[in-house]
DRENLUM-958566 format. One record per residue (C-alpha): residue in one letter; x, z, y. Coordinates in steps of 0.001 Angstrom, whole numbers, padded with zeros to 6 digits, always signed. Layout:
BEGIN
AXZY ...
This chain:
BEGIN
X-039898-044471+006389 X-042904-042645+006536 X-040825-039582+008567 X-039325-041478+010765 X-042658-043107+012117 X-043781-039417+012514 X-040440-038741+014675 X-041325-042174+016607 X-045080-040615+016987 X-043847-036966+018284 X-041361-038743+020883 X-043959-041278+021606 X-041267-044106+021057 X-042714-047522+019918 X-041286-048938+016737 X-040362-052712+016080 X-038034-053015+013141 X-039280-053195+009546 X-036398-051999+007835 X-035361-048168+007782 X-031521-048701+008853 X-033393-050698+011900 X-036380-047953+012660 X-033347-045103+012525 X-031164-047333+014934 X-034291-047670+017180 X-035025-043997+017162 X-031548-042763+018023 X-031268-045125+020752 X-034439-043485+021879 X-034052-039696+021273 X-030471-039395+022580 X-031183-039836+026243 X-031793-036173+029147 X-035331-036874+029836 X-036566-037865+026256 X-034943-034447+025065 X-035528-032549+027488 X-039640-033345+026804 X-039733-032955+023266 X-037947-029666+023809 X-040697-028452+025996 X-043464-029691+023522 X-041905-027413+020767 X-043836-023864+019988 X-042146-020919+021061 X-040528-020267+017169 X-039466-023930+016629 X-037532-023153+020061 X-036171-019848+019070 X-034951-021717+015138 X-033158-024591+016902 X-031119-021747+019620 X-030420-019807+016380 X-028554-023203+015140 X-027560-024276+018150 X-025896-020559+018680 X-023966-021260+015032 X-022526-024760+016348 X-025473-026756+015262 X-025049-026075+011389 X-025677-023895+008934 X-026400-023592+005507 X-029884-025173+004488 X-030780-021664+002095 X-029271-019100+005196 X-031404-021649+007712 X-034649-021566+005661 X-034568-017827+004696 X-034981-016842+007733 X-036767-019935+009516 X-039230-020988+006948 X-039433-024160+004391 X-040194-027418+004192 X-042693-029378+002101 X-042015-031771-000570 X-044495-034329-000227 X-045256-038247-000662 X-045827-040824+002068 X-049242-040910+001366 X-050114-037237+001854 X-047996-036628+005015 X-050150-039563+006726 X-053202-038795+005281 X-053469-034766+006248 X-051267-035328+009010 X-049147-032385+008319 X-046644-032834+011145 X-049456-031667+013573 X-049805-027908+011308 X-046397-027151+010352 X-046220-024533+007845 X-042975-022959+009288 X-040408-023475+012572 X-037941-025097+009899 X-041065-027852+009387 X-041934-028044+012847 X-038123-029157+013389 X-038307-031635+011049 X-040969-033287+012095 X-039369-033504+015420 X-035670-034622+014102 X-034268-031954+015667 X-033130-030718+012062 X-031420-033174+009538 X-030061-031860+005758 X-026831-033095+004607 X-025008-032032+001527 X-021156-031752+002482 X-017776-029827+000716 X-016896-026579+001885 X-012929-025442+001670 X-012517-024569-002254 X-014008-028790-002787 X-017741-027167-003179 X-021079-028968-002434 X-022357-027592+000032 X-026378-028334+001658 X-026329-027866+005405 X-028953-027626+008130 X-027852-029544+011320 X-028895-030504+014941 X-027945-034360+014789 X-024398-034709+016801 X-026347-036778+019093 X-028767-034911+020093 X-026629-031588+020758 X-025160-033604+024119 X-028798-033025+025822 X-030020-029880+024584 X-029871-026774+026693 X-027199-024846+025706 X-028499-021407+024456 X-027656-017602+025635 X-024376-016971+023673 X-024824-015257+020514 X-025063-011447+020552 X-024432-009294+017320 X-024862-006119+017411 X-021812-003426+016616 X-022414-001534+013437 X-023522+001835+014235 X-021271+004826+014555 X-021779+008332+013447 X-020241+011810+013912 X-017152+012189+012251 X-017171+013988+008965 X-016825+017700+007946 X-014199+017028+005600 X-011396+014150+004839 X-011149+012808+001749 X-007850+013279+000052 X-006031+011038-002117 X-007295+007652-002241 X-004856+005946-000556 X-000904+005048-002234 X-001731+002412-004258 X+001870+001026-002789 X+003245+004043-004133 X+001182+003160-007374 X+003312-000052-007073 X+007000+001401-006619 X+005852+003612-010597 X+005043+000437-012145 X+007924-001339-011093 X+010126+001692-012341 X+008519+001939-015466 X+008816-001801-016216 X+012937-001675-014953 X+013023+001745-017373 X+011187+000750-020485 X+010973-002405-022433 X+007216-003282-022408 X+006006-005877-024583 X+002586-007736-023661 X+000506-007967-027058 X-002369-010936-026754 X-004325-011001-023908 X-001521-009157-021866 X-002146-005927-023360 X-000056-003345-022792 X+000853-001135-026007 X-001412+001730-026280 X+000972+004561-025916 X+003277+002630-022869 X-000287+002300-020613 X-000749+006012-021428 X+002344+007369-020200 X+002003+005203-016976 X-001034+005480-016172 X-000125+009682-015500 X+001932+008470-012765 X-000607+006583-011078 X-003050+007984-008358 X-006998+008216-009926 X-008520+006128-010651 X-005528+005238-012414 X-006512+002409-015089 X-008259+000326-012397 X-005427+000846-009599 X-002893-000435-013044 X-004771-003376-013092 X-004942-004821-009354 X-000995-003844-008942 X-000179-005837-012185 X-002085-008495-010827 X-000437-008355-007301 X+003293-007672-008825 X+002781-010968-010525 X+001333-012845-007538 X+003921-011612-005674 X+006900-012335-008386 X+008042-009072-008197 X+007564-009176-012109 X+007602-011770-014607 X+007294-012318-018646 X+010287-013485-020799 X+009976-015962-023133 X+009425-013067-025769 X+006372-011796-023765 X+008716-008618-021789 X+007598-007565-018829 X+010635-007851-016380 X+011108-007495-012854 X+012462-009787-010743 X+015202-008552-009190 X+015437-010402-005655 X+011970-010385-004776 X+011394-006871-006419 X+014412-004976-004543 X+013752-007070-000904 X+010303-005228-001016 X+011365-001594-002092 X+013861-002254+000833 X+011923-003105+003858 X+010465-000821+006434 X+007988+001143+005453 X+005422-000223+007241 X+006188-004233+005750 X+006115-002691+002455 X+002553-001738+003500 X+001649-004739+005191 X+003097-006661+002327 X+000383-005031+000062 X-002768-005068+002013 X-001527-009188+001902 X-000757-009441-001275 X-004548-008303-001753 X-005690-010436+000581 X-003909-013694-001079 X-004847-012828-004195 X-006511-015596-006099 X-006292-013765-009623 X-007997-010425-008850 X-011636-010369-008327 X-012899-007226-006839 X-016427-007747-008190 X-014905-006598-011252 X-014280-002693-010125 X-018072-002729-009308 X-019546-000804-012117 X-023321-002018-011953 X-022580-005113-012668 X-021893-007367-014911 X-020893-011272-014761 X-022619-014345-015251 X-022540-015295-018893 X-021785-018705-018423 X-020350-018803-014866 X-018421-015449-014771 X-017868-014141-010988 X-018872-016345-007863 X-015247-017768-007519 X-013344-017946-004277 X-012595-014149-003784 X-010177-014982-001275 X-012582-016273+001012 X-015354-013642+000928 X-012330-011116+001368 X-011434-012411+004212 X-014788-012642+005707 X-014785-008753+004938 X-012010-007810+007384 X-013613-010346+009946 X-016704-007768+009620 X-014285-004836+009470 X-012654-006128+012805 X-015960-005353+014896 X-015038-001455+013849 X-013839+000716+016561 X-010302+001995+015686 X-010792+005941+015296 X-014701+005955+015268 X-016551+006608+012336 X-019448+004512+010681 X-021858+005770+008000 X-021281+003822+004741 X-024862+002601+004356 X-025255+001563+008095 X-022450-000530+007738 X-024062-002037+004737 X-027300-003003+006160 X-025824-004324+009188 X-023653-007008+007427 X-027337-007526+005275 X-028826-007911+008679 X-025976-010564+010553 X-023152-011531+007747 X-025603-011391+004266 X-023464-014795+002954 X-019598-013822+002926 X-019898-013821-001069 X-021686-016964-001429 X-021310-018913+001668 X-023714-021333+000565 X-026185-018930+000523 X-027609-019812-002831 X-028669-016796-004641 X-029904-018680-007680 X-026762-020277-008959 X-024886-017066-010134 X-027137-014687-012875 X-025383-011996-012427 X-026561-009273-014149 X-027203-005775-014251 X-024747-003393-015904 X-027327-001029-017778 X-030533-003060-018661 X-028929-006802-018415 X-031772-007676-016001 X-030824-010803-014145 X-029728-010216-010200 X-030824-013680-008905 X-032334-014506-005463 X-031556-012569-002260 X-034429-009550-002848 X-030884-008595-005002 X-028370-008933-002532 X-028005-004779-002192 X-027361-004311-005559 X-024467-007087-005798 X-023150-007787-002145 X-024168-004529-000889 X-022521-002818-004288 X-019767-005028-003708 X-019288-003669+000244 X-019414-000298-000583 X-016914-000519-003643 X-014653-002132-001542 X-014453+000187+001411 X-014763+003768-000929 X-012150+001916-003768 X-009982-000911-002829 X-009950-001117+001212 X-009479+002804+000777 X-006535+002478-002470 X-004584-000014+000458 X-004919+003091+002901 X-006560+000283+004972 X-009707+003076+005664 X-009840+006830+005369 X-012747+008196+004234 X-015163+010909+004757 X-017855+013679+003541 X-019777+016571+004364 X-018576+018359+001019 X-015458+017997-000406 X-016727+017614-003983 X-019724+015015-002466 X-018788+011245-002614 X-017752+009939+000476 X-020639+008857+003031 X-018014+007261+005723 X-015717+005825+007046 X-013083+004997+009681 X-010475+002399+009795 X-006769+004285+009787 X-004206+003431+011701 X-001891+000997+009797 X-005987-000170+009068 X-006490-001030+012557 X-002718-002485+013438 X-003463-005167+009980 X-006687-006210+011319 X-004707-006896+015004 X-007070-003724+016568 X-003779-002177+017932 X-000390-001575+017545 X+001335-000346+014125 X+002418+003765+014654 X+005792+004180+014585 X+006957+005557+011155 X+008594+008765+011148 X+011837+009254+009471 X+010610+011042+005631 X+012604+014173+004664 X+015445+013922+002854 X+015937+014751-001087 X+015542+018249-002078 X+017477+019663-004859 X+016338+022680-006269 X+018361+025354-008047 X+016519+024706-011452 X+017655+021046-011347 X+014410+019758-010224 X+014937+016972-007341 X+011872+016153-004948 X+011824+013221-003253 X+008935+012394-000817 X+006419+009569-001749 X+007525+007220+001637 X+011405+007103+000352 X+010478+004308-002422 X+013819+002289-002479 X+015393+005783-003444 X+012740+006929-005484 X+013138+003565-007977 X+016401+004263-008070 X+016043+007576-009075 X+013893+006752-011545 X+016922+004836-012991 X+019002+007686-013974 X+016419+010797-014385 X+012951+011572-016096 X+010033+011755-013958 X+007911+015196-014174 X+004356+016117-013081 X+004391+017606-009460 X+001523+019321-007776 X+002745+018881-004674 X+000775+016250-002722 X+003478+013116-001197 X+006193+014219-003506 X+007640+013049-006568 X+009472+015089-008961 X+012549+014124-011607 X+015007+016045-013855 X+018157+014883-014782 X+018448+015155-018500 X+020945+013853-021402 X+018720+011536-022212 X+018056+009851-018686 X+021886+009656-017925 X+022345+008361-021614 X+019872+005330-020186 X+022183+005285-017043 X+025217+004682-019044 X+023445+001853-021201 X+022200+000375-017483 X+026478+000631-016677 X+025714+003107-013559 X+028929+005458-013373 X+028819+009337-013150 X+030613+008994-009747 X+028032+006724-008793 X+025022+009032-009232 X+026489+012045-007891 X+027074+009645-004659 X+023786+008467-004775 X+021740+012065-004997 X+024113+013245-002043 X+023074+010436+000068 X+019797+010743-000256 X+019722+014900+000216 X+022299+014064+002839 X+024769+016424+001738 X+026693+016750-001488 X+025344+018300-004705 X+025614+021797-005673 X+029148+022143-007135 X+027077+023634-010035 X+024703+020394-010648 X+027834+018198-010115 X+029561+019718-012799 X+026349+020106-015295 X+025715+015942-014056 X+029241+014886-015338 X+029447+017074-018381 X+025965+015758-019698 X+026747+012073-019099 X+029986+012102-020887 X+028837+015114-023614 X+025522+014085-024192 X+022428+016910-025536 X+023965+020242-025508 X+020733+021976-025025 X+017043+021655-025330 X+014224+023260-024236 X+010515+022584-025268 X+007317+023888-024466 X+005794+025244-027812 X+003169+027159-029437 X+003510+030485-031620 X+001212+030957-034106 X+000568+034634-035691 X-001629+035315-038912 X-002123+038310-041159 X-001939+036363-044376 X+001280+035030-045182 X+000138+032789-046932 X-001867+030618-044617 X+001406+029230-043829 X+002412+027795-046872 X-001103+026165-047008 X-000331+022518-047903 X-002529+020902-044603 X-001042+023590-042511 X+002775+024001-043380 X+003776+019941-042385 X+002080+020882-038952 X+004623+024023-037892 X+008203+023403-036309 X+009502+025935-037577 X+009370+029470-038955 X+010220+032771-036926 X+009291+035100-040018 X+006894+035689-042964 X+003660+035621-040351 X+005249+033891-037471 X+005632+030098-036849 X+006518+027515-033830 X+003877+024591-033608 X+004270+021917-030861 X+002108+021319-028379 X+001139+017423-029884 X+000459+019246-033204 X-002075+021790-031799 X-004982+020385-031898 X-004641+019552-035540 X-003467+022888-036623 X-006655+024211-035063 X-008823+021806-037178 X-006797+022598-040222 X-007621+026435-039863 X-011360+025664-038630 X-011757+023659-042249 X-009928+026580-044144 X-012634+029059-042489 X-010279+030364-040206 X-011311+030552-036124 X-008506+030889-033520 X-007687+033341-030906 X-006089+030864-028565 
């Protein structure tokens, strides 16, 4: 009651009714006409002006915190004191000085995920009469020169995808509690992923689920699904791509607050949920980028600080969440903290995730410097509908070398799951290729998975696009139906002048085999405790 008469005494309207519904009815009947709005607009100060353009410019709304950080608060006070001091007449802030004059209202509503939500608003009918502001003008981030150096490697996280779906057609794993993987399982995989590889295993689980290209039995086995898995390893490379970058972008199950090392979650609350939305409202920012122009890392932090600080919380209320520091546990509450969780949050996606999707490429001044910026590539720029998708070029074909080895290229991932099928992977230092050897073992594995000889000889010409070496064909056939004729492994010798040093009890269950009174074989998994052996018997190493 008491507010409204000071809104009647600012717009000089006369009050009759006794009741509030009545004094509000008079008052709007009052307010919403040209002339009476087009006065009280001129009897505003200059900064009440400029706080009601700044809503006006956002449709008339906003949320009440992102209004009255930057506008100013209001004071709590009784009937009694706001007549009394008169307190309308000295506002303490624009934000006061607007609602004093009704021009602002506060209105608690629900956002998309069902959240409260407290909004500032222009009431709807007082928007009809107010001048209609300049349009709103943001700023583009600022650009830089590009970078001495590109950084390598951070994209492929599809590829990362097409090795986990391999591995989980190849080998039975079984999910302990909490969908652990066994120890030795994540090991071996995680050599076939691109660094870093744990945390690029964990956001392609999570997608591959999402997406159903894998599922759990009923006796907790990871499994792939078949339809969904092979329709993605099929499409053009580009959709496989695309399908990524939106399977990321869908993703209701990973939270990418989680790669950021410096922090740590609310104990009670966990992450600020909804990561779907404040992704999103990540590749709106990203879409004001320039396709091929570079933009300093930090820049592009402060500038979404300066014009887009809320796309983690949109109801800009930097109290609710205690998030919390990763090394001293000190509480990250209120927006003086929004650099070390939103702007740690930013950067982590553009140098990890945004980067992993090959969404951005990445640069520095020294290749063994952390990256400083960034441009968006151009797959990047096609997602975010900043131009057209290139054209993929046709990959090269398989290459079969005279040792055996086959390479396939990283882009040809329907054959390279395939191949995976009926040979063992190897490491590869060559950058975009893959390497496999077919070996009794991995056709054994093809004959349990019914995949005929004939078959796999037709399937490696194919893909080289000529037929095998008569040689290969021959040793192929032979090994599938004959099984291990030969073996080779990589081992250690070990020479000593004392004989007897062999025959020492911790020593002698660690060698593979003798060569001769002073000579002995030791494999490679059984080095490192030979050497402690012979360290504790007094013994140092020439290695």
């Amino acid at each position: 009651m008491a507010r409204l008469r000071v809104i009647a005494l600012q717009w000089d309207v006369e009050l009759v009714g006794q009741r509030r519904p009545d004094l509000a009815a008079e008052l709007s009947e009052a307010m919403a006409r040209a002339e009476a709005v087009e006065e009280a607009w001129n009897s505003l100060s200059a900064e009440a002006r400029a706080a009601l353009e700044y809503l006006l410019r956002r449709q008339g709304t906003l949320p009440w915190a992102t209004f009255a950080r930057r506008w100013g608060r209001i004071r709590t006070v009784g009937p009694g004191r706001l007549e009394r001091e008169e307190l309308w007449r000295k506002p303490i802030s624009p934000a006061e000085s607007l609602w004093y004059w009704g021009f602002l209202q506060r209105a608690t509503s629900l956002d998309a995920s069902g959240a409260a939500i407290e909004k500032a608003f222009v009431p709807e009918a007082l928007l009809l009469y107010l001048p209609a502001p300049a349009p709103l003008e943001v700023p583009l981030p600022e650009s830089t020169a590009p970078p001495l150096h590109l950084v390598q490697g951070v994209g492929g996280l599809d590829d990362d995808l097409v090795e986990f779906l391999a591995y989980v057609q190849n080998q039975p794993v079984q999910l302990a509690a909490g969908d652990a993987w066994p120890a030795h399982q994540r090991d071996v995989l995680l050599k076939r992923l691109h660094s870093p590889a744990a945390a690029r295993l964990e956001l392609v689980e999570v997608l591959a689920y999402e997406q159903h290209w894998v599922e759990r039995d009923e006796h907790n086995l990871l499994r792939p699904v078949p339809e969904t898995m092979v329709a993605w390893l099929r499409a053009e490379r580009g959709e496989q791509w695309a399908a990524v970058v939106r399977a990321w972008e869908e993703s209701s199950h990973w939270n990418d607050l989680q790669l950021v090392t410096t922090l740590r979650p609310d104990p009670l609350r966990g992450w600020p949920p909804d990561p779907v939305a404040s992704r999103r409202k990540v590749l709106v920012l990203l879409r004001r980028c320039t396709p091929r122009v570079w933009y300093p890392l930090a820049a592009f932090v402060a500038h979404a600080h300066e014009h887009f600080p809320d796309f983690l919380r949109p109801a800009a209320d930097y109290d609710k969440w205690d998030l919390r520091d990763a090394l001293t546990e000190a509480s990250l509450q209120g927006f003086a903290a929004w650099n070390a969780v939103e702007g740690a949050l930013l950067t982590t996606l553009l140098v990890e995730v945004l980067a992993w999707l090959g969404v951005v490429e990445l640069g520095s001044d020294n290749p063994h410097w952390p990256p400083h910026s960034f441009r968006l590539s151009e797959l990047g720029a096609a997602y975010l509908e900043l131009g057209d998708r290139p054209a993929p070029s046709a990959p090269p074909a398989l290459k079969v070398r005279r040792d055996g080895l086959l390479l396939l290229p990283a882009a040809r991932r329907y054959e390279r799951f395939q191949l995976s099928r009926v040979a063992q992977p190897v490491p590869n230092g060559r950058p975009g290729w893959y390497a496999y050897r077919l070996t009794p073992r991995s056709l054994a594995h093809a004959r349990q998975q019914h995949i005929a000889v004939e078959r796999i000889s037709e399937f490696l010409g194919e893909a080289a696009g000529q037929p095998l070496p008569a040689a290969l064909r021959k040793a192929l056939e032979h090994a599938y139906r004959a099984g291990e004729q030969a073996k080779l492994q990589q081992l250690w010798v070990l020479r000593v002048e004392d004989p007897d040093l062999l025959a020492y009890e911790k020593v002698q269950p660690l060698l593979q085999e003798r060569l001769g009174p002073r000579v002995a074989l030791v494999r490679t998994i059984d080095r490192d405790a030979l050497l402690k052996e012979l360290l504790q018997a007094g013994l140092l190493v020439e290695v």
